[in-house]
DRENDRENKOL-566502 format. One record per atom (N, C-alpha, C): residue number from 1; residue in one letter; chain; atom name; x negated, y, z negated. Coordinates in Angstrom, 1 decimal. Layout:
BEGIN
- NUM,A,A,CA,X,Y,Z
...
END
This chain:
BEGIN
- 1,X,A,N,3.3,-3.5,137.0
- 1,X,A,CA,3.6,-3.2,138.4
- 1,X,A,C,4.4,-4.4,139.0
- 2,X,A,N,5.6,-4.2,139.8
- 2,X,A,CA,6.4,-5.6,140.6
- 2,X,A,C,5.4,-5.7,141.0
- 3,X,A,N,5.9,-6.9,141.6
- 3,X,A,CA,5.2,-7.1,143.0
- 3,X,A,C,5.3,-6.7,144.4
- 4,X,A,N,6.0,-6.3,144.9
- 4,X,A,CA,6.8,-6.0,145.9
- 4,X,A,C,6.4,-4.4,145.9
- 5,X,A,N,5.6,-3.7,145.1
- 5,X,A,CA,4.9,-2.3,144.8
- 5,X,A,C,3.4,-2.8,144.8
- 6,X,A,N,3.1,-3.8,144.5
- 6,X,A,CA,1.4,-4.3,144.3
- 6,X,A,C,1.1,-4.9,145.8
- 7,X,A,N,2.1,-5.3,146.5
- 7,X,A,CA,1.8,-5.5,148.4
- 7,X,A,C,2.2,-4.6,148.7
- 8,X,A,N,2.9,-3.5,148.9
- 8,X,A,CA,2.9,-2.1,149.7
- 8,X,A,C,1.6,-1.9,149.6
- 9,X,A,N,0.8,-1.4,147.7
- 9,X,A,CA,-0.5,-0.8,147.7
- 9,X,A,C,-1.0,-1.1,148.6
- 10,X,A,N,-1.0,-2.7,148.2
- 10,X,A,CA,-2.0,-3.5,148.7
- 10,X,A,C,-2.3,-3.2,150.6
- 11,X,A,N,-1.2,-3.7,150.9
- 11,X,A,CA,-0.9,-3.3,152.7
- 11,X,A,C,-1.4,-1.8,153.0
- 12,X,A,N,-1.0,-1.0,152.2
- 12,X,A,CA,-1.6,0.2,152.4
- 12,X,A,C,-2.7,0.5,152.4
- 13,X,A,N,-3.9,0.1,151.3
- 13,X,A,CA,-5.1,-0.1,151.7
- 13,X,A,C,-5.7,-0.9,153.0
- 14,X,A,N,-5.4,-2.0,153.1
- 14,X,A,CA,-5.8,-2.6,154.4
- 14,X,A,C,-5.7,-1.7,155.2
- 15,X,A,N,-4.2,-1.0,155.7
- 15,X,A,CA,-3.9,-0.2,157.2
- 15,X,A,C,-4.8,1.0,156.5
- 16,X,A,N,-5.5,1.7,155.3
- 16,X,A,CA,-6.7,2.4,155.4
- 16,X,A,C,-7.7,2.8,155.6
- 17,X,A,N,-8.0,1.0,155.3
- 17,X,A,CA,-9.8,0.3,156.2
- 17,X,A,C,-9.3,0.5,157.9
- 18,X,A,N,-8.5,-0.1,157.8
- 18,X,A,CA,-8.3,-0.2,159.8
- 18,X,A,C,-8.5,1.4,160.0
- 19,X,A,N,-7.8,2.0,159.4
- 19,X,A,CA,-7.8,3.2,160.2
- 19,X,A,C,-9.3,4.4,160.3
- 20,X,A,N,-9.7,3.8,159.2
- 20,X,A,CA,-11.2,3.9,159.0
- 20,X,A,C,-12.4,3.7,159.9
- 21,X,A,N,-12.3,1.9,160.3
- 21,X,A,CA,-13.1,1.5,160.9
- 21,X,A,C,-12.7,2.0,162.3
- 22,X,A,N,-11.4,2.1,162.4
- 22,X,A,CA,-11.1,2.6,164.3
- 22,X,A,C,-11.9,4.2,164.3
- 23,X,A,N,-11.8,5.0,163.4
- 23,X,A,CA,-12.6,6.2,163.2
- 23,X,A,C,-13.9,5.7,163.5
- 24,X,A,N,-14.0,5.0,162.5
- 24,X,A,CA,-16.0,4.8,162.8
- 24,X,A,C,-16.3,4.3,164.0
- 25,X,A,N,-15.6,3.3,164.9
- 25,X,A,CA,-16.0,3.3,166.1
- 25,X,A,C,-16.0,3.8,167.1
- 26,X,A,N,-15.4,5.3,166.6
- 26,X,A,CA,-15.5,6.4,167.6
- 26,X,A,C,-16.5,6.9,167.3
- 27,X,A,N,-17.6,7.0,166.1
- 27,X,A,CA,-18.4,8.0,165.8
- 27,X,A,C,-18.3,9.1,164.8
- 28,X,A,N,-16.8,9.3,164.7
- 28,X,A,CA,-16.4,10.1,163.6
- 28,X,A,C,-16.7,10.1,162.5
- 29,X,A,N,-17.0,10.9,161.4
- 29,X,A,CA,-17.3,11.2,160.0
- 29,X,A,C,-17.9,9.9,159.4
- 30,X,A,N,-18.7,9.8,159.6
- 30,X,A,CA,-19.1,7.8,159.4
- 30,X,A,C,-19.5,8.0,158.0
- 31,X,A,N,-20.0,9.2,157.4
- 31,X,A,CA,-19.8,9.0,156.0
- 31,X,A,C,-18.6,8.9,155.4
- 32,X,A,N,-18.0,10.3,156.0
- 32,X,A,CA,-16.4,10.3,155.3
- 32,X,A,C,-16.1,9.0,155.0
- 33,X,A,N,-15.9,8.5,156.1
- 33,X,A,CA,-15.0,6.7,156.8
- 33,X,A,C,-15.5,5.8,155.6
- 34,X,A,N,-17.0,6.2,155.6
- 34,X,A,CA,-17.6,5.0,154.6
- 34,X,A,C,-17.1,5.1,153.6
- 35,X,A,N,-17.0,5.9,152.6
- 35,X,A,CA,-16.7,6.4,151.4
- 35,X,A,C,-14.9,5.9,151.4
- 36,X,A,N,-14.1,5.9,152.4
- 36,X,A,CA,-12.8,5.6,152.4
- 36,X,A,C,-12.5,4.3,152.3
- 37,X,A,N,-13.9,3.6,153.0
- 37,X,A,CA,-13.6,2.3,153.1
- 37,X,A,C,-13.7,1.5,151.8
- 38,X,A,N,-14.8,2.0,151.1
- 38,X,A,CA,-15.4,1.5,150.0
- 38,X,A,C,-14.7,1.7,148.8
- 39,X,A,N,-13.8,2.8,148.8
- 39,X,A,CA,-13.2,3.4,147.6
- 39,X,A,C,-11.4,2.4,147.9
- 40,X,A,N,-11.5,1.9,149.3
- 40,X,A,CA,-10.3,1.4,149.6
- 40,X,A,C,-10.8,-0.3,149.4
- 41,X,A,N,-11.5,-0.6,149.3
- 41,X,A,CA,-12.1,-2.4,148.9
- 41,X,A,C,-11.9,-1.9,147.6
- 42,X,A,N,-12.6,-1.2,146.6
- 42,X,A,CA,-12.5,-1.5,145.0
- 42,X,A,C,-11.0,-1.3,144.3
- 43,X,A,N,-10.0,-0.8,145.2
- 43,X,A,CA,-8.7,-0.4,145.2
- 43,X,A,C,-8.0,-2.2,145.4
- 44,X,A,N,-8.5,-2.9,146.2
- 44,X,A,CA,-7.8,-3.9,146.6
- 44,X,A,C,-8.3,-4.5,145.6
- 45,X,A,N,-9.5,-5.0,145.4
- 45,X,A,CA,-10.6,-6.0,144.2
- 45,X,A,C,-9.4,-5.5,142.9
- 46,X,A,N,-8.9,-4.3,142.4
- 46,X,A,CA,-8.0,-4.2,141.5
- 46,X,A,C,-6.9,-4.8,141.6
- 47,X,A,N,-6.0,-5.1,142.5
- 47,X,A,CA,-4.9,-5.5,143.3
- 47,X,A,C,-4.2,-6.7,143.1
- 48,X,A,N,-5.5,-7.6,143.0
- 48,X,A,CA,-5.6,-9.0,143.2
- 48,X,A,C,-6.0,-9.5,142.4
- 49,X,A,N,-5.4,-11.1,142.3
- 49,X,A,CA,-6.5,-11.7,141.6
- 49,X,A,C,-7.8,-11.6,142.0
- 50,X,A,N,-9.1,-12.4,141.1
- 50,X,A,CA,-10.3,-12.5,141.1
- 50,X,A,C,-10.5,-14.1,141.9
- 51,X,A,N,-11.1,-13.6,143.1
- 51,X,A,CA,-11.3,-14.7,144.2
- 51,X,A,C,-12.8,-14.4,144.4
- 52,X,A,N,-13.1,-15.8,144.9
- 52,X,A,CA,-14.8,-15.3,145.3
- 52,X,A,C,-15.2,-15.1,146.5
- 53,X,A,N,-13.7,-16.0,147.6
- 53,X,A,CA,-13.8,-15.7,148.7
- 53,X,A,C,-13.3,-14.2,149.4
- 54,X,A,N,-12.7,-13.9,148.6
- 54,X,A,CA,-12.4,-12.2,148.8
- 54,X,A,C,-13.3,-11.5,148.3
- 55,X,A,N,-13.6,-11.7,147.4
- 55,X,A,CA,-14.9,-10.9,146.9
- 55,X,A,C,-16.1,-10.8,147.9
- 56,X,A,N,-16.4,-12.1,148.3
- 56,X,A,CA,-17.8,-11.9,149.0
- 56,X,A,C,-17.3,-11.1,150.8
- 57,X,A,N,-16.0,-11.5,151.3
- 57,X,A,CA,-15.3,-10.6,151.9
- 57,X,A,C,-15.3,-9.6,152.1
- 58,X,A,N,-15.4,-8.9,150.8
- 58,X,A,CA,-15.4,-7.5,150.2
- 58,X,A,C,-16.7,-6.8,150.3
- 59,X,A,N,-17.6,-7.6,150.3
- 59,X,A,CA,-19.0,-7.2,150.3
- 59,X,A,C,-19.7,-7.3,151.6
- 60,X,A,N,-19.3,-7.9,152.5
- 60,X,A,CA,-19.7,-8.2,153.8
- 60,X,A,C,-19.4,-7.2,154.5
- 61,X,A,N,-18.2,-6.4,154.3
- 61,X,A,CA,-17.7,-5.6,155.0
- 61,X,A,C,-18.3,-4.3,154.7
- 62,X,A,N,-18.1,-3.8,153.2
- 62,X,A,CA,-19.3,-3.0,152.7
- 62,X,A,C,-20.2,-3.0,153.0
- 63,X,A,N,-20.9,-4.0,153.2
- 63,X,A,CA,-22.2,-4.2,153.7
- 63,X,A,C,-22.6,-3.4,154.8
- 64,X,A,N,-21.6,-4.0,155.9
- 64,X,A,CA,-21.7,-3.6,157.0
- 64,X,A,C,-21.4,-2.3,157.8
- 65,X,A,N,-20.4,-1.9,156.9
- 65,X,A,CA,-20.3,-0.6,156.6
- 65,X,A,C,-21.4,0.9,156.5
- 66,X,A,N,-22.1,0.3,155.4
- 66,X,A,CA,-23.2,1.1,154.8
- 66,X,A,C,-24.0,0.9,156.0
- 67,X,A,N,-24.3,0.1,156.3
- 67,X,A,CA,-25.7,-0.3,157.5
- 67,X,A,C,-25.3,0.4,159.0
- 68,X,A,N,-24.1,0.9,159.3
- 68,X,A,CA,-23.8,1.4,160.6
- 68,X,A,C,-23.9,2.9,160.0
- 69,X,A,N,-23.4,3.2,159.0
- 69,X,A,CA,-24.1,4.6,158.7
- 69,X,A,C,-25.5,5.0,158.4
- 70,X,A,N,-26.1,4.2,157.9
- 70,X,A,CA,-27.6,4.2,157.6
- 70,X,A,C,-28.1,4.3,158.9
- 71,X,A,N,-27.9,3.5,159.6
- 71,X,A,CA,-29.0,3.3,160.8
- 71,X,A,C,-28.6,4.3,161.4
- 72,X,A,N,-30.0,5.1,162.3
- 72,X,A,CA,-30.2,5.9,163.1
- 72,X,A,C,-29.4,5.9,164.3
- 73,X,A,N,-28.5,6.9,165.2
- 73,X,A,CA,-28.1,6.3,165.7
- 73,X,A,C,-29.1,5.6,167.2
- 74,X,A,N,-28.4,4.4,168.0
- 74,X,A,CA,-29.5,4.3,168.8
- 74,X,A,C,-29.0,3.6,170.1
- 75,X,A,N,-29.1,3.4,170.7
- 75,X,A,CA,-28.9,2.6,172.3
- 75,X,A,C,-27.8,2.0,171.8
- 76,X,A,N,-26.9,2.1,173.1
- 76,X,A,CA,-25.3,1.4,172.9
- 76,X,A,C,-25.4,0.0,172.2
- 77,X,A,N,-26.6,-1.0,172.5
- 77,X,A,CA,-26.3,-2.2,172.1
- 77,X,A,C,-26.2,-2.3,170.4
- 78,X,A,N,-27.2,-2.5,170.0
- 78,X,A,CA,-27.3,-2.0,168.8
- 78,X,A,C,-26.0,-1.6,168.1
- 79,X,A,N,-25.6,-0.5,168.3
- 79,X,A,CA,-24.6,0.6,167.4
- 79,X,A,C,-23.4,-0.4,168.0
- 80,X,A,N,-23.3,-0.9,169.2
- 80,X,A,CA,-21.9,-1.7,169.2
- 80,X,A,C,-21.8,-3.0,168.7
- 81,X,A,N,-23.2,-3.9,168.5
- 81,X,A,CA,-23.2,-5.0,168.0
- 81,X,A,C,-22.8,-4.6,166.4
- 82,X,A,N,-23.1,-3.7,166.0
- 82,X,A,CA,-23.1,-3.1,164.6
- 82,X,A,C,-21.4,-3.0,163.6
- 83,X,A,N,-20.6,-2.4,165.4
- 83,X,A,CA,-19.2,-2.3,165.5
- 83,X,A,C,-18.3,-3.6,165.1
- 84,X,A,N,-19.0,-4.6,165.9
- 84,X,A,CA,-18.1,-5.8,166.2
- 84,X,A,C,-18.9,-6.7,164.7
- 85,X,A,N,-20.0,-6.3,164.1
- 85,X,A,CA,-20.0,-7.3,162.8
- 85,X,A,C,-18.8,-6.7,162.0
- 86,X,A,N,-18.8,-5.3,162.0
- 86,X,A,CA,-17.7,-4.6,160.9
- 86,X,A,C,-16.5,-5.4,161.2
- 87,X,A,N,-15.8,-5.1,162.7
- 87,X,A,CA,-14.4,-5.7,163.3
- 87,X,A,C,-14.2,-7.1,162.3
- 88,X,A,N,-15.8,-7.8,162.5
- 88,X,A,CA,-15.4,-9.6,162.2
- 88,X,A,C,-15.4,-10.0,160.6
- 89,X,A,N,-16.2,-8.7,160.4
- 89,X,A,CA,-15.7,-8.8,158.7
- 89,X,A,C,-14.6,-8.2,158.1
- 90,X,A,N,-13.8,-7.5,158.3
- 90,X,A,CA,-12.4,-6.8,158.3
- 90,X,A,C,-11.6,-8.2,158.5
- 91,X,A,N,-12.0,-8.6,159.6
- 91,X,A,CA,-10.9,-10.2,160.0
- 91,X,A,C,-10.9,-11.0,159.3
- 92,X,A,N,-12.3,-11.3,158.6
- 92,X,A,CA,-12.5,-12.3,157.9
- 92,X,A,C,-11.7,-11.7,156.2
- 93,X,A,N,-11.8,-10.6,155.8
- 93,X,A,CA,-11.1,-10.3,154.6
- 93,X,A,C,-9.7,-10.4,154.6
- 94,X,A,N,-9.3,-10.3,155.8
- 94,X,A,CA,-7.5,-10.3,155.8
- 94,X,A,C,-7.3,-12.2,156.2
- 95,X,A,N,-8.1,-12.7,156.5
- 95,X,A,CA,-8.0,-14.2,156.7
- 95,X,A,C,-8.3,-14.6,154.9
- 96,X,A,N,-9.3,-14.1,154.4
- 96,X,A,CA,-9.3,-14.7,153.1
- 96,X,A,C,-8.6,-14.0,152.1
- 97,X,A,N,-7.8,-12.9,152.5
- 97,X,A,CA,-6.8,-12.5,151.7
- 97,X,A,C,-5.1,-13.2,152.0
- 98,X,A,N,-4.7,-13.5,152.8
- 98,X,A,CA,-4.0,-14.8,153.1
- 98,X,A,C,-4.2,-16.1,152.3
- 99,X,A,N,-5.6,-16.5,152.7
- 99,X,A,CA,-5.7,-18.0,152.3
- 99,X,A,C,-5.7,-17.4,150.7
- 100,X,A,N,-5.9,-16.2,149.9
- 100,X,A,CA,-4.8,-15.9,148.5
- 100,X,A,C,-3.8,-16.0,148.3
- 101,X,A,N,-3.2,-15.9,149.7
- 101,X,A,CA,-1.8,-15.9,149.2
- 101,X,A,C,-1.1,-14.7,149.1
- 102,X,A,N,-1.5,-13.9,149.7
- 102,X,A,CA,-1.9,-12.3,149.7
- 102,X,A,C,-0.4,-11.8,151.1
- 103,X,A,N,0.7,-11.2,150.9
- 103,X,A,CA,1.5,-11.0,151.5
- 103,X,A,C,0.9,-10.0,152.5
- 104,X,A,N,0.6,-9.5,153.9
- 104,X,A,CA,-0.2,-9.0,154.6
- 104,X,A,C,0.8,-8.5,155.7
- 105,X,A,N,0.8,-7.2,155.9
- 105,X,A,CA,1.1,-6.7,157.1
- 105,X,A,C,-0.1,-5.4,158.1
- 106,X,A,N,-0.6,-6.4,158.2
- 106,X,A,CA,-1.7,-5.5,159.3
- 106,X,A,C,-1.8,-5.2,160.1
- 107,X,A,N,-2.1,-4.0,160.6
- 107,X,A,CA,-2.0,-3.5,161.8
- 107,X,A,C,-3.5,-3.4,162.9
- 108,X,A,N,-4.5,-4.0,162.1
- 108,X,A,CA,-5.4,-4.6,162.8
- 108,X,A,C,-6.4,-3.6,163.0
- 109,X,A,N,-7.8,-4.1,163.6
- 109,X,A,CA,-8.8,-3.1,163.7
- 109,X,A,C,-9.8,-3.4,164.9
- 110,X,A,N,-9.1,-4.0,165.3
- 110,X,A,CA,-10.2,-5.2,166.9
- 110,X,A,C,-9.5,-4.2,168.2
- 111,X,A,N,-8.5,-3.8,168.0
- 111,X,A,CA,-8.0,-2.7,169.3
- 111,X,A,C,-8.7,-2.6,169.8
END
């Protein structure tokens, strides 16, 4: 694979979490979204080198992921505090996909 084909993928995935998580914080298909998000991190994990700061990146966000769909939904605070861990873990993977070295064009998910 060039390279210059392995950061399109790559970028592509990322703008597919964003577009995901902007879904989920409307409420929409929060399984669907989950399942996009997650099948779009083990897409990237292939992508890249093997980092541990991307990896644990990778897992935080999954994490957090799973946990806003798991949970019942419930009073705005809660479900929006839930929002903004996802947001800060999304940030944090495109910060440690950078400090890879990781060519990045994002279109962001904090909107």
């Amino acid at each position: 694979m060039t390279p210059g084909l392995q950061i399109e993928m790559l970028n592509d995935r990322i703008n597919a979490i964003a577009d995901a998580i902007t879904r989920l914080r409307q409420g929409e298909r929060r399984h669907a979204e989950a399942r996009s998000v997650r099948g779009n991190l083990m897409d990237i994990l292939d992508l890249i080198e093997r980092n541990p700061g991307v990896d644990a990146a990778v897992d935080d966000l999954r994490s957090g992921v799973c946990a806003l769909v798991e949970a019942e939904p419930s009073e705005g605070g809660l479900e929006a505090r839930r929002v903004r861990l996802i947001c800060d873990a999304y940030s944090r993977l495109l910060d440690r996909l950078r400090a890879a070295g990781t060519e990045l064009a994002d279109k962001g998910a904090n909107g």
